[in-house]
C-alpha positions as CSV (number, residue, x, y, z in Angstrom):
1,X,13.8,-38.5,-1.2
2,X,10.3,-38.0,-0.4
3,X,10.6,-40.4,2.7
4,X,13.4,-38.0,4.0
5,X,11.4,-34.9,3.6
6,X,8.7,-36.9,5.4
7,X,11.3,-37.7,8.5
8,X,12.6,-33.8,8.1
9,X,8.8,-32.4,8.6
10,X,8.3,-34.9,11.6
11,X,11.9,-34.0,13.2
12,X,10.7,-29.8,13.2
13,X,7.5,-30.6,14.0
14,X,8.3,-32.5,17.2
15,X,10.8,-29.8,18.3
16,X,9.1,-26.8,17.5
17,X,6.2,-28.3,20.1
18,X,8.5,-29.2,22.7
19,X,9.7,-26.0,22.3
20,X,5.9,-24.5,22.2
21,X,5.1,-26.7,25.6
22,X,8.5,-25.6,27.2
23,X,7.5,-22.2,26.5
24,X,3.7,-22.0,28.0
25,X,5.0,-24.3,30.6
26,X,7.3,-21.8,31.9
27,X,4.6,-19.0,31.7
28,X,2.2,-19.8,33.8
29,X,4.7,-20.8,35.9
30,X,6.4,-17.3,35.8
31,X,6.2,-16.4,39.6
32,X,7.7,-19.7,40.9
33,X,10.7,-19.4,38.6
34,X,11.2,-16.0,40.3
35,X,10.6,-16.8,43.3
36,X,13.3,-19.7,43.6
37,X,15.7,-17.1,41.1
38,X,16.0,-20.0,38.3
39,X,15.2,-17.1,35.2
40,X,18.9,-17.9,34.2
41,X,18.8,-21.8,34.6
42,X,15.1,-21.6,32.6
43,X,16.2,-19.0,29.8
44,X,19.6,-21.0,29.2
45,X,17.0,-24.3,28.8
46,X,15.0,-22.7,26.6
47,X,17.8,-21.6,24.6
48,X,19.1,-25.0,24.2
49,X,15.9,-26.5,23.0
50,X,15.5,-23.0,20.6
51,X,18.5,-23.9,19.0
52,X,17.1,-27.6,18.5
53,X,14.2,-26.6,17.0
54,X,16.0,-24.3,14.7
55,X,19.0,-27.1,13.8
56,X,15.7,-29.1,13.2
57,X,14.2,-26.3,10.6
58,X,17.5,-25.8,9.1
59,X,18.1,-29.8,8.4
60,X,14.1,-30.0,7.0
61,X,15.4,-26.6,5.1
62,X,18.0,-28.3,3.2
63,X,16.7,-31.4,2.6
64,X,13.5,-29.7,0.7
65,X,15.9,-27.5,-1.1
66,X,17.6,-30.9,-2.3
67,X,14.7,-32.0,-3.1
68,X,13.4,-29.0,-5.6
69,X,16.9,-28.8,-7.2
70,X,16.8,-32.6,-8.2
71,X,13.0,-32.2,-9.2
72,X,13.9,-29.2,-11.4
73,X,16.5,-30.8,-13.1
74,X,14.4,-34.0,-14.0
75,X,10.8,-33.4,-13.3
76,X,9.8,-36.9,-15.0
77,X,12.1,-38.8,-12.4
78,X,9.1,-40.3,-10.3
79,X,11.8,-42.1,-8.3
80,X,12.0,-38.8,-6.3
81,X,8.5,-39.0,-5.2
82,X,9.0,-42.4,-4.0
């Protein structure tokens, strides 16, 4: 269990800084988006990897929440730490 909680933190913490990079990114580069009129193409981008990082949170979410329940109902089971 542990090892997927491990995999779950890695998954959200790889998407929430793509996301973070995608989001700076497309600051500082706020005038040439307008200027070429891509603020639709970018926002509908940054929506898509949003909802990744999110999916990502929600999976890490569930699998911690697992993870509790299980270790509440048999906190000698060191199998779960494994």
């Amino acid at each position: 269990m542990r090892c997927l909680l491990t995999i779950a933190v890695k998954k959200r913490s790889r998407k929430l800084g793509e996301l973070n990079g995608y989001a700076e990114e497309m600051l500082s580069g706020g005038r040439t988006i307008a200027v070429y009129h891509r603020e639709e193409e970018i926002g509908n981008r940054f929506d898509k990897r949003n909802k990744e990082a999110m999916d990502a949170y929600e999976a890490f979410y569930t699998e911690y929440c697992e993870f509790l329940i299980e270790y509440s109902e048999n906190p000698a089971d060191f199998t779960l730490l494994a």
